[in-house]
N, C-alpha and C positions, 0 to 999 in steps of 0.2 A: 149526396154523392153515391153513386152508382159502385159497388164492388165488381171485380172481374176475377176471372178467374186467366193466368199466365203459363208460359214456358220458360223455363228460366237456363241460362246458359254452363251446359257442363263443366266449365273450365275454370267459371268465376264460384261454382258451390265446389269444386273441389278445392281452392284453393280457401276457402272457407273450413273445410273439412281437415284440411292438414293442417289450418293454422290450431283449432281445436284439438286434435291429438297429439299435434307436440308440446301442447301444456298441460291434458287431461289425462293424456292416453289411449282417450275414446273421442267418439263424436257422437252428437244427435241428431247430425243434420240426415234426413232421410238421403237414403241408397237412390240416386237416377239413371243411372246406368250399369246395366247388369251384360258382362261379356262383351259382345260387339251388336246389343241391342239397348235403347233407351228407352227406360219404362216412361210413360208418359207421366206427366206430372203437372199438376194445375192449383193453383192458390190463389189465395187475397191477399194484396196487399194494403197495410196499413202503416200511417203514419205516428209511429212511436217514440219518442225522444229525440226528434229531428232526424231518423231515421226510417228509409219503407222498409217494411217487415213483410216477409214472404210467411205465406202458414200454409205449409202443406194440407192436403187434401187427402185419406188416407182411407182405405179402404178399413180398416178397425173398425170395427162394429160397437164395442160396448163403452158406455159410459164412463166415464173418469172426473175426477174436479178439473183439468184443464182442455176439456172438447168439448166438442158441442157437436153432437148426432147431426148429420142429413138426412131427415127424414122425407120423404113424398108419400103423404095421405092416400095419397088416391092407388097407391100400388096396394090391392089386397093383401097379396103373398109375402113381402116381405118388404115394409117402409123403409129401411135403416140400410141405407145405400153407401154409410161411409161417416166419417167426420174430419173436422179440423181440428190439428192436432196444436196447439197453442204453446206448449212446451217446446216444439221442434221449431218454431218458428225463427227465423235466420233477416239480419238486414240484406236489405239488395239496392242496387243505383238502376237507373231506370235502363239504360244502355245494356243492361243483362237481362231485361227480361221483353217477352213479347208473348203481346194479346192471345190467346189462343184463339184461333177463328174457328167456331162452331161448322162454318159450311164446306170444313175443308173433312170434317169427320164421314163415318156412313152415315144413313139415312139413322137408322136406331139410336147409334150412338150420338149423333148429332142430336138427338130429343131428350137422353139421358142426361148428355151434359148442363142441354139449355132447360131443364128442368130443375136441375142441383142451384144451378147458375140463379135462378127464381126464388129458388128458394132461400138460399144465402142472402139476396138480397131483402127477402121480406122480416129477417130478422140481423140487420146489418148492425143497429144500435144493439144486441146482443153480442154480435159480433165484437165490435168496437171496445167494449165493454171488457168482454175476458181478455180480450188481447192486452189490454191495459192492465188488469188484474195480474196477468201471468209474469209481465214483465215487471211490473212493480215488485213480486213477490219473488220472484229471482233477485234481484237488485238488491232487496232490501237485505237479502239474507237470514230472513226469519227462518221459513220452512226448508230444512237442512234434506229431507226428502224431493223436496220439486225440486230444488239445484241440481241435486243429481241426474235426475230424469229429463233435465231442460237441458237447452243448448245453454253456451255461457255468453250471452246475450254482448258483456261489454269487451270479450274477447273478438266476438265476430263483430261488431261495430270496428274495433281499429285494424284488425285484416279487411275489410271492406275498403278501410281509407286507402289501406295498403298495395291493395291489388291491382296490377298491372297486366292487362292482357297481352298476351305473345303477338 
């Protein structure tokens, strides 16, 4: 199975976002719209607990136990284009999100993307992998430090049931 990268709809991550700070306080779920501009935003979904799991795409550079670098080899000057952030990652229903189409981008960025896009895909069983890891290790409530740092995985599953678009 082929990973993709998405756009996901402001109304249903915000509505994710409020459900999460009226029990935490905070939220994890990454910032998409900043003033009256929306930052772009692109992830993979994955199939987690009968639920698709959005995992942001984050410009963060440095290594952690729940990411996984974007690296491209062949850039001399600087490989580490970004990571997937595993912690941040949020359920979605499919009616909130859409494909991102690379040939809607410029010409540069359209080659950036569809190179990250390659790249994801040649290490998708890694991929697949932490993604499982991360939500296992939230859930299970072992590591009292990831909780914190993650989204609350089984809070945003029943906001997700919950959400009704206007």
């Amino acid at each position: 199975m082929n990973l993709f990268f998405y756009d996901v709809d402001i109304a249903y991550v915000k509505h994710l976002k409020d459900a999460e700070i009226s029990k935490r306080g905070f939220t994890r779920i990454p910032d998409i719209e900043y003033g009256n501009r929306q930052k772009m935003v692109c992830g993979v979904v994955l199939e987690i607990n009968e639920f698709k799991y959005y995992v942001p795409i984050s410009s963060y550079k440095k290594k952690q136990n729940n990411n996984i670098l974007i690296k491209l080899e062949d850039d001399r000057f600087n490989q580490i284009k970004g990571s997937l952030r595993f912690n941040y990652m949020f359920p979605i229903k499919d009616e909130y999100i859409s494909k991102r189409d690379f040939n809607k981008e410029p010409p540069a960025r359209k080659e950036f993307l569809r190179r990250q896009w390659v790249f994801c895909n040649t290490i998708s069983d890694e991929i697949k992998k932490m993604a499982l890891e991360t939500y296992s290790s939230v859930i299970s409530g072992t590591d009292k430090g990831l909780i914190y740092a993650s989204c609350d995985f089984k809070l945003l599953e029943e906001a997700s049931k919950k959400y009704i678009p206007a």
